[in-house]
C-alpha positions as CSV (number, residue, x, y, z in Angstrom):
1,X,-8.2,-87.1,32.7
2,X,-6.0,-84.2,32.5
3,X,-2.4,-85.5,30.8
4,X,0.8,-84.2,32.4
5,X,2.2,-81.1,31.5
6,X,6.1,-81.2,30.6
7,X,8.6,-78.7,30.2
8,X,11.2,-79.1,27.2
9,X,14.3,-78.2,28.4
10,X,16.0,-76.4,25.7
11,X,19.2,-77.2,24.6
12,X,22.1,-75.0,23.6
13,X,24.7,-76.1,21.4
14,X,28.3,-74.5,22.4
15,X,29.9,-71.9,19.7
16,X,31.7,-73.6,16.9
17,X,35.1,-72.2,16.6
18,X,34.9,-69.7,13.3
19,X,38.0,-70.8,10.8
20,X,38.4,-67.7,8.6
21,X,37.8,-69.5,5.4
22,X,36.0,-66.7,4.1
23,X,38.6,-63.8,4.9
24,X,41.2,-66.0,3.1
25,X,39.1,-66.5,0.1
26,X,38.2,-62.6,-0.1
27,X,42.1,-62.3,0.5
28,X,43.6,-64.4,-2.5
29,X,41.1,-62.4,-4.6
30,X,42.0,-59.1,-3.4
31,X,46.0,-60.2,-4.0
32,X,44.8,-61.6,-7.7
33,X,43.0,-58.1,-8.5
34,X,46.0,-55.9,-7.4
35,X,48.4,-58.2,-9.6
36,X,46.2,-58.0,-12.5
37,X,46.0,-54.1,-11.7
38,X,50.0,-53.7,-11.7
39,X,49.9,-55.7,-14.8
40,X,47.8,-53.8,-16.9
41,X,49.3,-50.2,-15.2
42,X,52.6,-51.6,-16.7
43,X,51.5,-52.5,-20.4
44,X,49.9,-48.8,-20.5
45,X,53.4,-47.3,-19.7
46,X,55.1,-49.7,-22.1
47,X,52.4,-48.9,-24.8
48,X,52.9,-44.9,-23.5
49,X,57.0,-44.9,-23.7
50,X,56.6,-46.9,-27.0
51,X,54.0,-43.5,-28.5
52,X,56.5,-41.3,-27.0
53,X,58.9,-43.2,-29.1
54,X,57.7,-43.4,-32.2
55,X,56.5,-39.9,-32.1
56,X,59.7,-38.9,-31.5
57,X,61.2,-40.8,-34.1
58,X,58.6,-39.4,-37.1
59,X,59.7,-35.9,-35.4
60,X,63.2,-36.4,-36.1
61,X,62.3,-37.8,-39.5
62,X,60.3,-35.3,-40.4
63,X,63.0,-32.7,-39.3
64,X,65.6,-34.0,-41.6
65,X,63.5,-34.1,-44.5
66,X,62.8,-30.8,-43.7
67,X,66.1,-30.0,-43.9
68,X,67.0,-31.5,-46.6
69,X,64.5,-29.7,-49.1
70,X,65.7,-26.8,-47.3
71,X,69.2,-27.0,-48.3
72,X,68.0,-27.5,-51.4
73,X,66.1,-24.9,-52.5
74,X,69.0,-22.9,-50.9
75,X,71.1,-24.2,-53.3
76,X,68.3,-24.1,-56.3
77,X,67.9,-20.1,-55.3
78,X,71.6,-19.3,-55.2
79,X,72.7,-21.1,-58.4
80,X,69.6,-19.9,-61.1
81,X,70.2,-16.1,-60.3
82,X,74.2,-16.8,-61.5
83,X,75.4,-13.8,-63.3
84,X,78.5,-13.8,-63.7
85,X,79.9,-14.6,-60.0
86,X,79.9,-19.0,-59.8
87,X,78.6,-20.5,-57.3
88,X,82.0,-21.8,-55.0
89,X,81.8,-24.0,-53.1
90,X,83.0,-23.2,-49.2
91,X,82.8,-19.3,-49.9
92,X,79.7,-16.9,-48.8
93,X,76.4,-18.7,-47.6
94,X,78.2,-21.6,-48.0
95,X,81.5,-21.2,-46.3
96,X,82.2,-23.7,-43.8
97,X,79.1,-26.5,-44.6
98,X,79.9,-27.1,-48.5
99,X,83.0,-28.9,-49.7
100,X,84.4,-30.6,-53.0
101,X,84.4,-34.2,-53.2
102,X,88.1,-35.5,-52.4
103,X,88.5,-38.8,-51.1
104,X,92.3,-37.6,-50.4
105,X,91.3,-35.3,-48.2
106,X,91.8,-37.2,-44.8
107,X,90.8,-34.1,-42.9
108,X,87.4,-34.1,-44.3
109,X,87.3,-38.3,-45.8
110,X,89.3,-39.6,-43.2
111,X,88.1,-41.9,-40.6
112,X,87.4,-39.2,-38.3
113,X,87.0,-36.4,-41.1
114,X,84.6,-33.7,-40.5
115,X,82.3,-35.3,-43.8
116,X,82.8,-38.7,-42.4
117,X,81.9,-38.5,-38.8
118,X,78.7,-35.9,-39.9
119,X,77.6,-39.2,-42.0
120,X,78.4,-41.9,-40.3
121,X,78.8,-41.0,-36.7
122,X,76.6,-41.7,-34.0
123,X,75.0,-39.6,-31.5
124,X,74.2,-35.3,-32.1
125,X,77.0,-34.0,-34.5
126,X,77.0,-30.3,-35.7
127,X,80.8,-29.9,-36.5
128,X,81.0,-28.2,-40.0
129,X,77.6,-28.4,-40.5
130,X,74.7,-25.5,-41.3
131,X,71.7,-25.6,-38.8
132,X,68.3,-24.9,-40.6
133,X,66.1,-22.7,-39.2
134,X,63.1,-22.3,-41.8
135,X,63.1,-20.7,-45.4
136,X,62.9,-17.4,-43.5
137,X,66.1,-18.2,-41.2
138,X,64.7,-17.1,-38.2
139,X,62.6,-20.2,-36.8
140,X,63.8,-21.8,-33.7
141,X,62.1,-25.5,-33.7
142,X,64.0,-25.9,-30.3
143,X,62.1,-23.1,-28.8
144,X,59.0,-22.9,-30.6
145,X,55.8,-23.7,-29.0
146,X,53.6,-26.1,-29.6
147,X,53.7,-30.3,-29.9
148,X,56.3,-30.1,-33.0
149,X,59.1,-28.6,-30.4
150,X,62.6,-30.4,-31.3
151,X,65.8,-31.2,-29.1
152,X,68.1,-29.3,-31.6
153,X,67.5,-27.8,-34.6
154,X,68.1,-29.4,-38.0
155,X,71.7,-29.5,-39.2
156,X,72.9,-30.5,-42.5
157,X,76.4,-30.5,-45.0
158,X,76.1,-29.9,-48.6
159,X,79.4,-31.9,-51.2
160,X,79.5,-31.0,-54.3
161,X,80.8,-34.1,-56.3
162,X,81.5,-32.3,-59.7
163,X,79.6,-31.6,-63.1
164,X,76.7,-33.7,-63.7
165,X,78.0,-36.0,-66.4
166,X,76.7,-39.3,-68.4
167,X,77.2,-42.5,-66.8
168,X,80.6,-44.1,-68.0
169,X,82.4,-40.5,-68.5
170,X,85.0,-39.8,-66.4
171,X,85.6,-36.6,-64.2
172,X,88.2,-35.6,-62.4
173,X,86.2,-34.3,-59.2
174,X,82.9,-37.0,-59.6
175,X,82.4,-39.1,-57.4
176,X,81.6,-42.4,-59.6
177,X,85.2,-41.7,-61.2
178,X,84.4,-43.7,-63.7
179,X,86.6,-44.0,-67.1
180,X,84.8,-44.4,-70.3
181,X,84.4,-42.6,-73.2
182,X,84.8,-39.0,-73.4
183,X,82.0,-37.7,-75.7
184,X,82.7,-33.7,-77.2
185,X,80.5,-31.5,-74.6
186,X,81.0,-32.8,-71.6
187,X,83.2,-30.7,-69.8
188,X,81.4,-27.1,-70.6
189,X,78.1,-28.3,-68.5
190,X,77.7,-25.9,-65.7
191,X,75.6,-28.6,-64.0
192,X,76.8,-29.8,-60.5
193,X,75.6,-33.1,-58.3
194,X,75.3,-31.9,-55.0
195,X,74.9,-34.5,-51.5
196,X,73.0,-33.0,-49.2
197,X,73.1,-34.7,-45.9
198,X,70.9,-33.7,-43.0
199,X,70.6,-34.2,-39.1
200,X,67.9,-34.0,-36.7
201,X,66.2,-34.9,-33.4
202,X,62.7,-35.7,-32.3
203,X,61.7,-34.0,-29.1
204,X,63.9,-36.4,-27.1
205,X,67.6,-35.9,-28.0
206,X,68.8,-39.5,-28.2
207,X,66.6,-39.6,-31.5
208,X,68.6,-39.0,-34.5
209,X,68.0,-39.5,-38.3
210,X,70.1,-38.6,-40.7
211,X,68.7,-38.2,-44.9
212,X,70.6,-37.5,-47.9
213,X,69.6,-36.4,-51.2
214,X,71.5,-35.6,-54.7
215,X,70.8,-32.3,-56.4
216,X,71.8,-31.1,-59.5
217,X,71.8,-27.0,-59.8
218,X,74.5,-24.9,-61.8
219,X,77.7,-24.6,-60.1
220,X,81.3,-22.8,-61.1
């Protein structure tokens, strides 16, 4: 006996509504990537400004010290070769970015002397001052090519604060004007202490340093 053949009806199941989970997952990620990709574009500027920065800075340093050796071997070379004419102060290579130590001066000590601001003031100052332009006195580090370009070129003021004399003896010109003993001798050195006092910028303008050195070299 032959058993009953039966059709299965198939049965379809309606379309589940689809909820997006997965877009909004793949969206929270793709919002956590971009943050994480602002953040690290932002530490590479900060890290890039703060190169620019320092390079700048060891620019300007450099500059100044530049200047000051400079300034003095200019001195150094216009004080050994002495033969008879003294080196003055303010007069020839020197006229108008050397002067004599003199607190009384107000014009050039004074709160807003030409010595004071040129030490102490802020910002690019070049009033009274010598600009330094290589041992040959014809390089331009504001033009010249390459990565060592500067803002401005180096500046610098050169005091002379009297005859190189022991500590405790008094001068009338020193600058220690100190009283002490007056020893037989003193006054016929032809010795000077000069301050040298050099400006300069890095490649960015708003960089200044400012050195000083004391140099001793024959004077009047």
């Amino acid at each position: 006996m032959t058993a009953p053949f039966r059709h299965l009806a198939s049965v379809q199941h309606p379309p589940q509504n689809q909820r997006g989970a997965v877009l909004l997952v793949a969206l929270i990620f793709l919002l956590l990537l971009t943050m994480l990709a602002i953040s690290a574009s932002g530490r590479s500027l900060l890290q890039e400004r703060m190169a620019g920065g320092l390079r700048n800075a060891q620019q300007a340093q450099m500059s100044a010290e530049n200047a000051v050796r400079g300034a003095e071997w200019t001195l150094w070379m216009n004080t050994t070769n002495l033969t008879g004419t003294p080196l003055l102060c303010g007069t020839g290579i020197f006229a108008g970015s050397c002067y004599k130590y003199d607190p009384t001066n107000t014009t050039l000590y004074g709160n807003t002397g030409t010595v004071t601001q040129f030490r102490h003031g802020q910002g690019w100052i070049t009033s009274g001052a010598a600009t330094y332009t290589g041992p040959s006195g014809s390089v331009n580090y504001a033009t010249s090519s390459g990565t060592a370009q500067l803002a401005n070129n180096p500046v610098y003021i050169i005091e002379d604060l009297g005859v190189e004399l022991p500590a405790g003896v008094s001068s009338g010109l020193h600058e220690a004007g100190a009283t002490g003993p007056t020893g037989s001798g003193y006054s016929s050195t032809t010795r000077h202490i000069y301050r040298i006092t050099a400006r300069a910028t890095g490649g960015n303008p708003n960089t200044v340093r400012v050195l000083q050195s004391t140099f001793a070299a024959k004077g009047n």
